[in-house]
C-alpha positions, 0 to 999 in steps of 0.5 A, a space after each residue: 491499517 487503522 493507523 493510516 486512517 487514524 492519521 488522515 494519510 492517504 494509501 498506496 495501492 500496488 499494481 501486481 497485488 493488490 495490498 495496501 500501505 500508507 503511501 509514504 511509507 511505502 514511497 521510503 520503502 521503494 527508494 531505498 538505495 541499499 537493496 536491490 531494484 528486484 527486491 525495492 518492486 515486489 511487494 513487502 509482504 507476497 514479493 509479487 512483482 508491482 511497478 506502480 503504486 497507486 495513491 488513493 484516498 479510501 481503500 475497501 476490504 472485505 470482512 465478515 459484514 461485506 466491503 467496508 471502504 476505509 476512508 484515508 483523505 
């Protein structure tokens, strides 16, 4: 996640879940044409079925300090 920020791209956020991914990779991974639609709408990394992504420009986690929001424009 470091990188995306690093880079300046913004994230995607999935609707079912919650988890975050730079938004262009994310946008690839959902247009894929070799993988069933089932497959291309569940998140990577829980499979929780999500029908939306979400661009935003900052993304907030939680850590041993509290939220830190990590700024992504």
């Amino acid at each position: 996640m470091e990188a995306v920020v690093e880079s300046g791209r913004r994230f995607g956020v999935l609707s079912g879940c919650r988890h975050a991914f730079c938004l262009d990779c994310i946008r690839k991974w959902r247009g894929r044409l070799d993988l069933p639609k089932e497959t291309l709408r569940a998140c990577p990394m829980c499979r929780e079925p999500s029908f939306y992504v979400v661009p935003c420009g900052a993304y907030a986690v939680a850590c041993c300090l509290g939220a830190v929001a990590l700024p992504c424009v």
